[in-house]
C-alpha positions in Angstrom: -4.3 14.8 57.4 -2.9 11.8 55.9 -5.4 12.0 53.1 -4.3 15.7 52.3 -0.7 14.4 52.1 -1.8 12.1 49.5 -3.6 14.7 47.5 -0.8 17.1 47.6 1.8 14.3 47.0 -0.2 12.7 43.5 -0.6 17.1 42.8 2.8 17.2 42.9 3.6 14.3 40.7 1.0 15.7 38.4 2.7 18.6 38.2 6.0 17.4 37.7 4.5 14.8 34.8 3.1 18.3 32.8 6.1 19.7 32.9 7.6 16.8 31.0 8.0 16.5 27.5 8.8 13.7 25.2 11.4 15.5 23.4 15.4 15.9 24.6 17.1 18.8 25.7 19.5 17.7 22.8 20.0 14.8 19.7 21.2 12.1 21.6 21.9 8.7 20.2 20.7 5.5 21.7 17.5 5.0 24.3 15.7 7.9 25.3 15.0 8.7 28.9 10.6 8.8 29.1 11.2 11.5 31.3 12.4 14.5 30.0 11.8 17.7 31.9 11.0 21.3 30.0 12.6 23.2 32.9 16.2 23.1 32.7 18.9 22.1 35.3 19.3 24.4 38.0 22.7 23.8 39.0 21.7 26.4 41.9 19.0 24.0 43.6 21.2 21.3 45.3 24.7 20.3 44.9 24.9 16.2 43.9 28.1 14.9 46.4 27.8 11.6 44.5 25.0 9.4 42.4 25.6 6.4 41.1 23.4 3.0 39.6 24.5 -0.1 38.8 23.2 -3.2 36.3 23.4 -5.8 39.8 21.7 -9.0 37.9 22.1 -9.2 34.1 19.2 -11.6 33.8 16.7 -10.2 35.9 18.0 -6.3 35.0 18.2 -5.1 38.6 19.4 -2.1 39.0 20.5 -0.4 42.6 21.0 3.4 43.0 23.1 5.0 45.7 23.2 9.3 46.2 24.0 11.8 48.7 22.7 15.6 48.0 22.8 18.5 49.8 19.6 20.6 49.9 21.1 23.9 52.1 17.6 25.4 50.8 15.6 22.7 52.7 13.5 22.8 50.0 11.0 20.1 49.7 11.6 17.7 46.6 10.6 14.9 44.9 13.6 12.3 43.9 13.4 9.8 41.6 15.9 7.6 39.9 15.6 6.2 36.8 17.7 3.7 34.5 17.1 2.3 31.0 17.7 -1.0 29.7 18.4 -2.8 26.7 17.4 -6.3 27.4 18.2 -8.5 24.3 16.7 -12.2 24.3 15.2 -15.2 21.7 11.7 -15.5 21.3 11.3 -19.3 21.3 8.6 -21.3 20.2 6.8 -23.4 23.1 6.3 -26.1 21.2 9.6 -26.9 19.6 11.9 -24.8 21.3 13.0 -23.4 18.0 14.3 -19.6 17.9 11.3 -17.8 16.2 14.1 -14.4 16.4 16.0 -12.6 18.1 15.1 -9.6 19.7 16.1 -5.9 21.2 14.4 -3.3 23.1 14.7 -0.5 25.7 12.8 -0.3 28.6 13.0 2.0 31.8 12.5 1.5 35.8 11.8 4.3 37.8 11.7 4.9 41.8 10.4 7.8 43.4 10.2 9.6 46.5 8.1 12.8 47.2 7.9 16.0 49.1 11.6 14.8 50.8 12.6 18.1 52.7 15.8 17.0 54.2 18.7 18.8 54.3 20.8 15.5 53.1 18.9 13.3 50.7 21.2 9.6 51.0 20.2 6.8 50.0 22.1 3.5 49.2 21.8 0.7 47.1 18.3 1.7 46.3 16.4 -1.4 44.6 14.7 -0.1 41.4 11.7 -1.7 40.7 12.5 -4.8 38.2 11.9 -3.7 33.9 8.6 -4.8 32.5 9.0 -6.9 29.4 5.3 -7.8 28.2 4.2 -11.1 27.4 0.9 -11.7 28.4 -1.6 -8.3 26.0 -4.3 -9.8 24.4 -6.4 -8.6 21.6 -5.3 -5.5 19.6 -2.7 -4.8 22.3 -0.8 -8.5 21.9 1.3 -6.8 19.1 3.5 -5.0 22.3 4.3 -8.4 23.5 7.9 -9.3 23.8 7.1 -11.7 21.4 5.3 -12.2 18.2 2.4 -15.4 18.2 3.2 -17.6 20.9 6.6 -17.2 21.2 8.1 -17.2 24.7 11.2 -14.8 25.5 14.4 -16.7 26.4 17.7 -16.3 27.3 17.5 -12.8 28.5 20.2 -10.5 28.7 19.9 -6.7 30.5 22.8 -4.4 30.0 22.4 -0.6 31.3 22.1 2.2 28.9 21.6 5.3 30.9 20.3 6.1 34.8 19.5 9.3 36.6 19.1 10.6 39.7 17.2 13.8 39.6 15.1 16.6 41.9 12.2 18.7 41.4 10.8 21.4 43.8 7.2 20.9 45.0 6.2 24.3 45.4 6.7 28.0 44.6 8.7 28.1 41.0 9.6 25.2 39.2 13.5 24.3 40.0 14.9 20.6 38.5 18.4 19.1 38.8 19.8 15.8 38.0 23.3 13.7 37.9 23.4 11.4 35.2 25.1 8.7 33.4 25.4 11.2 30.5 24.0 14.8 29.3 21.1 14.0 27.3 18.8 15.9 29.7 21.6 18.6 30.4 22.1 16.7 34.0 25.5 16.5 35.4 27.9 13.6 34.8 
């Protein structure tokens, strides 16, 4: 049983990933969210009380999510939230400790939760897992290192650039919602 769960859980995740596409809903400026859904917003599917992340450790980029939705349809869901970062930080040679430059990027953070077919889906200060910034690719893949050669990022700084928190139906047709930070994906703000 608990195998089938598993099957129909990483089905449903599969599903959801090819309805994704990598373009907006809309031009936006700024970071893109990697998620961007081809169905749009059913404002129909659940009603979002309240949703909310927060930037909690500038240095480490954590980011906690809190959100209560109502689900009247009992419909079973998969929930995810999701934030972007900028992280800006010095890439420092080892063996000097000279600034080599100074560089920007964007990455995301995700956290998901599947087949949830609760009436009330709460959750508070939700840890999102911590933002990957690469330092260790070798070979033809070193160029998406943080840092060029052997430089070693320093003095990290994480400021949050967009979050979601959104819900897609696991069966029958395809519904999505989503409160966000801003419209880019046509979510609610």
């Amino acid at each position: 049983m608990m195998q089938l769960q598993r099957t129909l859980s990483v089905l449903a995740i599969a599903g959801a990933i090819n309805a994704c596409s990598d373009s907006p809903t809309s031009p936006v400026a700024g970071p893109q969210s990697i998620i961007s859904i081809a169905v749009p917003p059913d404002p129909t599917l659940v009603t979002f009380n309240s949703a909310t992340c927060a930037l909690t450790n500038s240095a480490l980029g954590s980011v906690t999510c809190s959100w209560n939705i109502s689900n009247p349809g009992l419909h079973a869901l998969n929930n995810w939230a999701q934030a972007i970062l900028t992280v800006s930080y010095n890439c420092v040679n080892p063996h000097n400790g000279r600034i080599q430059s100074s560089q920007t990027r964007d990455l995301e953070t995700l956290i998901q939760f599947f087949g949830v077919p609760d009436a009330t889906l709460v959750r508070t200060n939700v840890v999102l897992p911590p933002p990957f910034l690469p330092t260790d690719f070798t070979g033809q893949d070193h160029k998406k290192n943080a840092c060029k050669g052997n430089g070693v990022p320093m003095s990290i700084h994480y400021s949050l650039t967009y979050w979601d928190v959104s819900v897609i139906t696991t069966t029958g047709t395809q519904r999505f919602s989503c409160f966000a930070s801003d419209n880019r994906l046509g979510c609610f703000t």
